[in-house]
N, C-alpha and C positions, 0 to 999 in steps of 0.2 A: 504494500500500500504506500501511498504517499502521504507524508504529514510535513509539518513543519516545527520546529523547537523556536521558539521567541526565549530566549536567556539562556546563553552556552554556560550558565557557571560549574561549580562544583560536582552539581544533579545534574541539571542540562545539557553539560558537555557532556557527560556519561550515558542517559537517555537517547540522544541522539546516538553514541557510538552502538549501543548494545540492538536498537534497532535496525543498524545497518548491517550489524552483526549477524541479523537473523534476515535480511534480505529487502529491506524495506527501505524505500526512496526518504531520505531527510532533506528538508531544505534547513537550514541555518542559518538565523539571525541572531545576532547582538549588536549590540551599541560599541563593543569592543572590535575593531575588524580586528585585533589579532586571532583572536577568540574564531572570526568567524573563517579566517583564513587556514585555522589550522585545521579543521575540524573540515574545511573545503579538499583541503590535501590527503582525508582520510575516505573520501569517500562523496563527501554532504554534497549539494548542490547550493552554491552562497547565496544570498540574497543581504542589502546592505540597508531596506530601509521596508517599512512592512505594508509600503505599497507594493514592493518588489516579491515581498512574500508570497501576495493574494496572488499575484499575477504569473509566479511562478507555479504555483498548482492546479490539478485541474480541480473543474467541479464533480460531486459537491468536495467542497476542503476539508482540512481538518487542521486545525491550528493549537497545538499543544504551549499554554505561557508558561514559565519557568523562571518567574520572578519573587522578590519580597512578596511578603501580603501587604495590602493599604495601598498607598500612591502607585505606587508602580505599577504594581497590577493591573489596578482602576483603570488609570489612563492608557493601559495597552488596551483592555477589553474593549472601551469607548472608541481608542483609536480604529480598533480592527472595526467593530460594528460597522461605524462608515462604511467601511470598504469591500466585506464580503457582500455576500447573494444569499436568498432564502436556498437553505438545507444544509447551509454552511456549518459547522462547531466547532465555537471555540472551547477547549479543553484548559483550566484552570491546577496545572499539577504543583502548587505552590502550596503555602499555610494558612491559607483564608479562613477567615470569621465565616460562618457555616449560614448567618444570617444574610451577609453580604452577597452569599451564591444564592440565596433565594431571591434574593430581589433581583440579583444581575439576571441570574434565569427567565424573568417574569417578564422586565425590560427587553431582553431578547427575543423571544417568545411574541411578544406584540411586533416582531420585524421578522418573523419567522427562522429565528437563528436559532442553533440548537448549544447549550451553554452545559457540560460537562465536568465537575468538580472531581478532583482525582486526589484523595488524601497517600502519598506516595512515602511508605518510609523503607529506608537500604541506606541511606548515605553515602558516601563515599564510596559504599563496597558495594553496591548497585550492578557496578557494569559488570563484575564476576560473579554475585551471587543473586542478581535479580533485585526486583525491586517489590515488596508485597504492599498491594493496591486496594484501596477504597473506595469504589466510584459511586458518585450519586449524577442522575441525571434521566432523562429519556429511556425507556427500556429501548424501542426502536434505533436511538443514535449509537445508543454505548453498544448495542447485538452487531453493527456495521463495523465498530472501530474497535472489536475485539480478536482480529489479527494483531492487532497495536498492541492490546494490554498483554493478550498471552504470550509473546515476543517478551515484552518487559517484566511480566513476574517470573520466580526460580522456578516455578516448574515443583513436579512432587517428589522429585527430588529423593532420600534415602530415608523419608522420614514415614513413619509404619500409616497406615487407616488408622480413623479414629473408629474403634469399634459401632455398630447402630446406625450407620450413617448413610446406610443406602436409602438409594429413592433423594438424595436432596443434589443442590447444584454442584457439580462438580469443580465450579472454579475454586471454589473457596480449598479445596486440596492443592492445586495449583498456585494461589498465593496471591491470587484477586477475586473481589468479590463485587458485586452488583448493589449497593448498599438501601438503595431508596432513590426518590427524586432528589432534586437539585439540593443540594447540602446536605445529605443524609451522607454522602463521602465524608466530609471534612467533619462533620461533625464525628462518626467513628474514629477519624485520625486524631482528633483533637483530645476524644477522651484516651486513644492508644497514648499520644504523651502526657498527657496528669499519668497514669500509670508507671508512663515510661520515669520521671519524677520521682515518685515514691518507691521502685524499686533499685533507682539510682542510691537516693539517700538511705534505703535500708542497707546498702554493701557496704557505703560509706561507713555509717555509723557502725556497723558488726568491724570493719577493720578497722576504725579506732580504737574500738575498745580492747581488739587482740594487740592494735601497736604499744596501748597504752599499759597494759600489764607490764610493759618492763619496765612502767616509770618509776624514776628513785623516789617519790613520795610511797611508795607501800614498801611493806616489810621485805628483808631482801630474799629471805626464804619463799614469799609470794610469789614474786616474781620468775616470769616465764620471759627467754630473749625467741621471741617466735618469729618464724621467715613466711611471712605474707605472705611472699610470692609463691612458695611452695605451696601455701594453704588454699590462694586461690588455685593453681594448679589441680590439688586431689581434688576442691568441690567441682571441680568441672568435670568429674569423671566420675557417675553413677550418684555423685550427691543428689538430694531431691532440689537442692538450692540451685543445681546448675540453670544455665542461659545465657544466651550469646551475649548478653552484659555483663556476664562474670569471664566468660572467654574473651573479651577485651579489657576487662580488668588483671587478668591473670598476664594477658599481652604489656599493661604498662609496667604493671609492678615487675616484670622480669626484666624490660628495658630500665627500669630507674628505681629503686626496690623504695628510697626516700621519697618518690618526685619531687624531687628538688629542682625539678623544671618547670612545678606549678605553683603559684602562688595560691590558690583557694577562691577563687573570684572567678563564679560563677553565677552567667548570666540566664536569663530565661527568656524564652518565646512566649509569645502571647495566647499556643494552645494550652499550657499549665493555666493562665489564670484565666480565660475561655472555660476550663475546663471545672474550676471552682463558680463561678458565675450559674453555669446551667446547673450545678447541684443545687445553688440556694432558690434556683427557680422552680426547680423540681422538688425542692426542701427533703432532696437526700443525704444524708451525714457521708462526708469526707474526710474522716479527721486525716489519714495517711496522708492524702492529697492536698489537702492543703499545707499538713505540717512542714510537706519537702517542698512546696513552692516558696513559704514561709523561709523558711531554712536558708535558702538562696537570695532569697533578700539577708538574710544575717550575713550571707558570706560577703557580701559587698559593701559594710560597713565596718568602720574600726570604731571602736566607743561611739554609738551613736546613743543620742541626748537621754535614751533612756534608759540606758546603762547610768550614765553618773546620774542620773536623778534614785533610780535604786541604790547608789554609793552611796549619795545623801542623804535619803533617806535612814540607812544603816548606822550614817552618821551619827543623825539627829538622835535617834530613839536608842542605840544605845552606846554610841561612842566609837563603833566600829570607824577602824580607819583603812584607805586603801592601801592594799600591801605594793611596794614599788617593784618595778619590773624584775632587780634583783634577788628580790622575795620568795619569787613564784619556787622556787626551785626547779 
């Protein structure tokens, strides 16, 4: 088939290779011509402005964007609208507010365009291991552009049936799934990272607390000198804890067993607190989910205001005073 990628970046550039990988015509845009030149040299077909896009494919098109969520996006969608024909779709495989695809949906739909929301997670390791996909939109559009998605998901890969499971659709083994209309993609991706989140920060905190047992504040008999990296190592093998978020954790800690290459300042995407939002609308309890969104806001602060007002506090009422950095032990 033929489609086109709008945003070569990190996902984009990889999207586009792994589909030509499996036979499939890419056009290629970005704002970077280097971006669009290399990706020309591998295969893509260039295009350098997204007049050029439209004009480079036939009908009906299919326009995959692969940008930020918010402005960026906005303004590509708007711009394409202009320019394609009824039966056209654009495909949205970015981080979008799941509200946003319903409305862009509704707006396209009154010009007969067909507007596809694809919640995309792989990262980086996408183009060798696939990408497992989300999609809300049209049954009719997404049934057309399903050479596209099954190209880009891994595939079933060596991982066993899930027992009971006959008689349902068989992508969802394959590593994409049909989720609903227009936002019912992003809205799935959105809660896969609040999840993604709170199982992050549960490895965190369990491998603190194993780093922290050798600390000199406990008795010396207490104390265990334990190799993380081995640890995450055995859980990745038959533990119940294992996951490909412990398999890249077992991957840092063996490259840097301190990480002494990271400072601790971590940012978050706007699906984590997307993802708190719709529980309080649904008035489902989150505590996990929100405590690690939370969490990441603590990491990005050094004494903020209301740490010393709890000093002061401590102060006031009973004398306590702060221990100085040499204190801590």
């Amino acid at each position: 088939m033929e489609i086109a990628i709008v945003g070569l970046g990190r996902m984009g550039g990889n999207i586009a290779r792994r589909l030509m990988k499996h036979g499939h015509t890419v056009v290629a845009f970005d704002r970077d011509d280097a971006a669009v030149a290399a990706l020309a040299k591998e295969g893509a077909r260039p295009a350098h402005s997204l007049k050029e896009v439209v004009s480079s494919l036939s009908a009906p098109r299919a326009i995959w964007v692969m940008l930020p969520a918010g402005g960026p996006t906005e303004s590509t969608v708007n711009a394409l609208a202009d320019l394609l024909a009824p039966a056209d779709v654009i495909i949205d495989g970015g981080n979008s507010f799941y509200k946003d695809d319903i409305r862009r949906a509704k707006t396209l739909a009154a010009r007969s365009l067909h507007y596809i929301d694809v919640g995309t997670s792989g990262g980086v390791w996408g183009l060798e291991r696939g990408y497992c996909m989300m999609i809300g939109g049209p049954k009719e559009a997404v049934a057309r552009l399903d050479p596209i998605f099954a190209a880009l998901a891994p595939g079933r890969g060596d991982i066993p049936s899930t027992p009971k499971r006959e008689g349902r659709d068989p992508r969802a083994e394959m590593g994409y799934i049909h989720a609903g209309p227009a936002g019912a993609g992003h809205f799935v991706k959105m809660v896969h990272n609040g999840i993604e989140y709170g199982l992050m920060q549960a490895y965190a905190e369990g491998f603190d607390i194993l780093r922290g047992k050798g600390g000199s504040e406990l008795p010396a008999e207490a104390r265990f000198d334990l190799d993380l990296a081995d640890i995450a190592e055995v859980w990745r093998r038959g533990s119940v804890i294992s996951s490909w978020l412990l398999d890249l954790t077992a991957m840092a800690l063996a490259e840097d067993p301190v990480l002494a290459g990271f400072a601790g300042d971590v940012a978050d995407s706007g699906e984590g607190r997307w993802t708190i939002e719709a529980a309080i609308e649904e008035a489902v309890p989150a505590d996990v989910l929100s405590a690690a969104l939370f969490a990441r806001f603590r990491s990005r602060m050094s004494h903020p205001f209301g740490d010393k007002l709890l000093s002061a506090m401590r102060n006031k009422f009973g004398g306590h005073v702060e221990p100085k950095e040499g204190d801590r032990g």
